[in-house]
C-alpha positions in Angstrom: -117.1 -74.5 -225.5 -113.2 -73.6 -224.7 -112.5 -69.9 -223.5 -109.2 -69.2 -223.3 -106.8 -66.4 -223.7 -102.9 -68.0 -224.3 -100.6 -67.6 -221.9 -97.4 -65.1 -222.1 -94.4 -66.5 -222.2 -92.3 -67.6 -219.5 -89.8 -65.7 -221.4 -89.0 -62.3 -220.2 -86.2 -59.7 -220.7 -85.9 -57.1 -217.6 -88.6 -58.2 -216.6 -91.3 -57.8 -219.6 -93.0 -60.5 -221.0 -91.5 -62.2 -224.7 -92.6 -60.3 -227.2 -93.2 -57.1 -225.6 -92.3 -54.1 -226.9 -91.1 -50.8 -224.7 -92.3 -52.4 -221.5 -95.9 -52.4 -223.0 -97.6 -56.4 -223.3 -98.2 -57.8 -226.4 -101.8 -58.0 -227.4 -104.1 -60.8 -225.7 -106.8 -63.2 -227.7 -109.8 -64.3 -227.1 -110.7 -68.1 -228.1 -113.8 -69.4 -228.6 -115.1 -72.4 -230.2 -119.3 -71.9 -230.6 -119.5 -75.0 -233.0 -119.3 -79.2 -232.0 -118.5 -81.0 -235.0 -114.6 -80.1 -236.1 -111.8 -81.2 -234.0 -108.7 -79.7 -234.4 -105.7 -78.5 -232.3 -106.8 -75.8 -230.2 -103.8 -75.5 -228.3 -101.6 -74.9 -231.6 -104.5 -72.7 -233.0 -104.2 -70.8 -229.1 -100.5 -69.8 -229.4 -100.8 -68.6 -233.3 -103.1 -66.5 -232.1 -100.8 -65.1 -229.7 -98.1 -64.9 -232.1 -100.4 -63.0 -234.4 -101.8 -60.5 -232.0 -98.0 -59.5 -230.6 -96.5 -59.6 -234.0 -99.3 -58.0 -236.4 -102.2 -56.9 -234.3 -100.3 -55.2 -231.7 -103.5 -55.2 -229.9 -106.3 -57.1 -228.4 -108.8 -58.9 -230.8 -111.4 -62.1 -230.3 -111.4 -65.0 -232.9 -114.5 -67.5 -232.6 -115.4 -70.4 -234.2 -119.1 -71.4 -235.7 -120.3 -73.8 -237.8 -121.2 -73.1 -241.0 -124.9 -72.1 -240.3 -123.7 -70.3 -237.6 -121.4 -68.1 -239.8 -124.3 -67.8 -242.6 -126.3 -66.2 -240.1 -124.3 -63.5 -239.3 -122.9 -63.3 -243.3 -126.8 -62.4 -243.9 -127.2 -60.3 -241.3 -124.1 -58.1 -242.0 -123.3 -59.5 -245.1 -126.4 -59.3 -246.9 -125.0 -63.1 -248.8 -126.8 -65.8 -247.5 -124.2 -68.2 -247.4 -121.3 -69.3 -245.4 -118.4 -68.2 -245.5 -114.9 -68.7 -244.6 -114.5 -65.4 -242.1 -115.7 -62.6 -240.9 -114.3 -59.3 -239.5 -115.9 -56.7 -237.1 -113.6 -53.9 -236.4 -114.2 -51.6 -234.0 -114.4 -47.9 -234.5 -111.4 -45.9 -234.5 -111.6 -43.6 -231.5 -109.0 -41.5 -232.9 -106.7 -40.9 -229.9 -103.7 -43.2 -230.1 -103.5 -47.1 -230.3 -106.7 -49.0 -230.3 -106.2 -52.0 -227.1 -108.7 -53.9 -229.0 -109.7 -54.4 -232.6 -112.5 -56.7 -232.9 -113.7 -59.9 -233.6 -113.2 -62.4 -235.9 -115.7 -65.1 -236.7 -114.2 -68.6 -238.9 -116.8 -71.1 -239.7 -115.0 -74.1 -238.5 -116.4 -76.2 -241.4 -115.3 -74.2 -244.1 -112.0 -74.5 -242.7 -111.8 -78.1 -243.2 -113.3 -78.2 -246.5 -110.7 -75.5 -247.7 -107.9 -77.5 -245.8 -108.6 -80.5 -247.9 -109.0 -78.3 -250.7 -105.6 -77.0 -250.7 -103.6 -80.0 -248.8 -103.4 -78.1 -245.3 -103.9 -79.1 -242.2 -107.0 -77.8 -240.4 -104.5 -75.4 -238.2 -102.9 -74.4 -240.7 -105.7 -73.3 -242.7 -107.3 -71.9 -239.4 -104.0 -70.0 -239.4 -104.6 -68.4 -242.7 -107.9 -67.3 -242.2 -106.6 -66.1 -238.7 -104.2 -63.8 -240.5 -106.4 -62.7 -243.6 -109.1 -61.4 -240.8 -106.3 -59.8 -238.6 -105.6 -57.5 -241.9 -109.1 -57.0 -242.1 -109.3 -55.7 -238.2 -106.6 -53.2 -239.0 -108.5 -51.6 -241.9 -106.9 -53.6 -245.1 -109.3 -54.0 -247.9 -108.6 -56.4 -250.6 -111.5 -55.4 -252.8 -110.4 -52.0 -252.8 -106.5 -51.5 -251.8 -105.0 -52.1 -255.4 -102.8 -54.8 -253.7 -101.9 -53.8 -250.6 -103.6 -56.0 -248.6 -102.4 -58.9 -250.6 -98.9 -57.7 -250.3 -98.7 -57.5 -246.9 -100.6 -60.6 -246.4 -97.8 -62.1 -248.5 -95.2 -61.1 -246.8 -96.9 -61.8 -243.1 -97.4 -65.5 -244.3 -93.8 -66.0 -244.9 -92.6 -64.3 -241.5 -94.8 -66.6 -239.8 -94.2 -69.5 -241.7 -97.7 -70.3 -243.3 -97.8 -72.7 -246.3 -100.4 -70.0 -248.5 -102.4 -66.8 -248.1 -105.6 -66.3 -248.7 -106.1 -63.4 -251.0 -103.0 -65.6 -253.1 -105.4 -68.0 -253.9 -107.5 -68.5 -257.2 -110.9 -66.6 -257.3 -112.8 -69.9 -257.3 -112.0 -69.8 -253.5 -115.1 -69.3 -251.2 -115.1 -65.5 -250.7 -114.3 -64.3 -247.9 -116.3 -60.8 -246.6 -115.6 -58.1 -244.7 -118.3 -57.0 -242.3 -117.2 -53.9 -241.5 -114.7 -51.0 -242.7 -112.1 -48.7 -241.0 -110.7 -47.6 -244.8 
């Protein structure tokens, strides 16, 4: 199992790290990998992440990886499907005063993310990178199913910023669906 949070950058302006916004820190991640079998680049997976919690999240979130029985489990317990999935998102509560520091977790079977890379001619990070994104939006309350496009249009234009070959929710419905465990909308 790796742990890791990814580094700031060296970068700074007076003294803040890159990234940073009015002296506050960009957003940390948690990386876990809970499954054995699917090797990828964890490193370029690591500073995505990073990239996506300063950028998007704003705030503090987890991301771990399971296999797909792994990620079954918890699609039936919270899901009520019992199958894998691609990912899952837990947000936390709203506390209602200000900024959240942390939004949740996000769980990506590791497994589906291959098949669905070779699916769609990724490569593993880059499809790890997609789902990374689509359960971001999730974290922060976005709702495909029931936003009448918003979601999609923001996870649209996100995916161009940072420079990712598809989006999930642009994809054809024959796509393995992707569930939301929890709601903030």
């Amino acid at each position: 199992m790796k742990s890791s949070s990814t580094p700031e950058s060296e970068d700074s302006d007076n003294g803040n790290p890159a990234g940073s916004r009015n002296g506050k820190r960009p957003g940390a991640v948690l990386l876990l990998n809970r499954q054995r079998t699917i090797r990828a680049d964890w490193d370029e997976v690591g500073t995505f992440l990073f990239r996506l919690s300063s950028q998007v999240a704003r705030s503090d979130f987890s991301v771990c990886f399971l296999s797909d029985q792994g990620i079954r489990r918890y699609n039936q317990r919270f899901g009520g499907k019992d199958q894998a999935t691609d990912v899952l998102s837990f947000p936390i509560e709203e506390s209602g005063n200000g900024p959240q520091e942390y939004l949740g977790d996000i769980l990506i079977s590791a497994e589906t993310a291959q098949k669905n890379s070779r699916r769609y001619g990724l490569r593993l990070e880059e499809e790890i990178k997609v789902l990374a994104l689509h359960g971001v939006l999730h974290l922060l309350g976005y709702d495909h199913e029931r936003d009448d496009g918003e979601m999609a249009r923001l996870e649209r234009r996100w995916s161009r910023k940072l420079g990712l070959p598809q989006n999930l929710t642009g994809r054809s419905r024959k796509v393995p669906t992707t569930v939301k465990a929890g709601s903030r909308r």
